[in-house]
C-alpha positions in Angstrom: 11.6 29.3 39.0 11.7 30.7 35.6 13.7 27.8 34.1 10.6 25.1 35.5 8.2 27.7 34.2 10.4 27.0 30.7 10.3 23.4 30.9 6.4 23.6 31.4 5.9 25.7 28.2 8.0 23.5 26.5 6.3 20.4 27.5 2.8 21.5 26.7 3.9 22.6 23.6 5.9 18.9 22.7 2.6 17.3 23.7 0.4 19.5 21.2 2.8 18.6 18.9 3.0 14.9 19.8 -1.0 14.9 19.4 -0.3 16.4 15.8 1.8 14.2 14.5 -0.5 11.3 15.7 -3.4 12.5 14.0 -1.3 12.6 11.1 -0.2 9.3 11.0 -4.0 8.2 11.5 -4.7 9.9 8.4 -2.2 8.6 6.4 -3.0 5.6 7.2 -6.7 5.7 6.2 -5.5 7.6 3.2 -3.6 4.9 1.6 -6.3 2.1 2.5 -8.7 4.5 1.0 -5.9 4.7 -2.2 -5.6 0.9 -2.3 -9.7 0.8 -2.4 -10.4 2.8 -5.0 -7.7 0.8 -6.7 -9.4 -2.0 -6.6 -12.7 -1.0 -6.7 -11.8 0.8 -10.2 -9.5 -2.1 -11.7 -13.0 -4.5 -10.6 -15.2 -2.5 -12.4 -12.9 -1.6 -15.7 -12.6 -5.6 -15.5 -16.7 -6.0 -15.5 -17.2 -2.7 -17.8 -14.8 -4.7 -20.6 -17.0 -7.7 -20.6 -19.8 -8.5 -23.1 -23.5 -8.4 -22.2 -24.2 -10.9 -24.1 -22.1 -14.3 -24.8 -22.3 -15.4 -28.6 -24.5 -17.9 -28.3 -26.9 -16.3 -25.8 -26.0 -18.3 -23.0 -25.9 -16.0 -19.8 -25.7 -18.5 -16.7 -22.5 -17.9 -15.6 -22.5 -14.0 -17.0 -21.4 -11.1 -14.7 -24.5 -9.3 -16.0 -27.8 -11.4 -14.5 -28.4 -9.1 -11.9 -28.3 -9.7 -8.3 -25.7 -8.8 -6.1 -21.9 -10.9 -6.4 -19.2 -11.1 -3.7 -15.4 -11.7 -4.8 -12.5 -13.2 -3.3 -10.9 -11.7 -0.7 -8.2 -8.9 -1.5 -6.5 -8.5 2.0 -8.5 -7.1 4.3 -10.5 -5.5 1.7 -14.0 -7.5 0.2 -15.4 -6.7 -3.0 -18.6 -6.9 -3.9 -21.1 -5.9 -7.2 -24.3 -5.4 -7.9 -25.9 -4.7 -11.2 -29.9 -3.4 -11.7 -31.1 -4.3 -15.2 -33.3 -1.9 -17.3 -34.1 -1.9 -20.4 -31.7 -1.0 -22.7 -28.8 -0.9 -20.2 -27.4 -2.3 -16.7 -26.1 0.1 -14.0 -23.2 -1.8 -12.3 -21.9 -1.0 -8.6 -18.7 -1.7 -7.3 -18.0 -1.8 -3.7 -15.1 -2.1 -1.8 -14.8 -2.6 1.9 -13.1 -3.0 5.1 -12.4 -2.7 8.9 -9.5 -0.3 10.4 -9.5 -0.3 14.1 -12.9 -2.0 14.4 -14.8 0.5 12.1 -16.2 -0.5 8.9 -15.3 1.7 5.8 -16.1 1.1 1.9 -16.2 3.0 -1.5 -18.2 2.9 -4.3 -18.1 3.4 -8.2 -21.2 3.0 -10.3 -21.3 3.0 -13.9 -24.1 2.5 -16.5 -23.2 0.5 -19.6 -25.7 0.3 -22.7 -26.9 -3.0 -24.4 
């Protein structure tokens, strides 16, 4: 009887920590997509913050910095998308980065304002 009792004890406490170590993994798992986002999302905006508001010869058509909203190619199973407000004097750009893990949408977002 007291050896069963043991092995009872002993299994509840391998399942807590079976229900530990899954948790866990869960979280490392959103961790690094959450990682490889910001990643992304900061190498995308470093990339737009570099670029000129203004071409040379004034042209702007095909400029990162119209306004509007702007959707990239595909990274994975992550999308990329900015958006940039103009004011005067300065554009606020925002970065997005998104994407679904187990059927739930996530995303991160960087904003930065960059003068004229």
């Amino acid at each position: 009887m007291e050896v069963l009792i043991g092995i009872v004890i002993l299994a509840v406490g391998l399942l807590a920590v079976l229900g530990l170590q899954m948790t866990s993994i869960r979280g490392k798992i959103f961790s690094s997509s959450l990682t490889q986002a910001s990643i992304h999302g900061q190498e995308g905006l470093e990339n737009l913050k570099s670029l000129p508001l203004y071409k040379a010869d004034g042209v702007t058509l095909d400029d990162p910095f119209t306004g509007g909203s702007h959707s990239q190619a595909d990274m994975g199973s992550f999308k990329r998308q900015y958006q940039v407000v103009e004011s005067t004097g300065y554009v606020t750009i925002r970065y997005t980065v998104s994407w679904v893990e187990k059927g739930v949408d996530h995303s991160t977002a960087f904003s930065v304002i960059k003068a004229r």
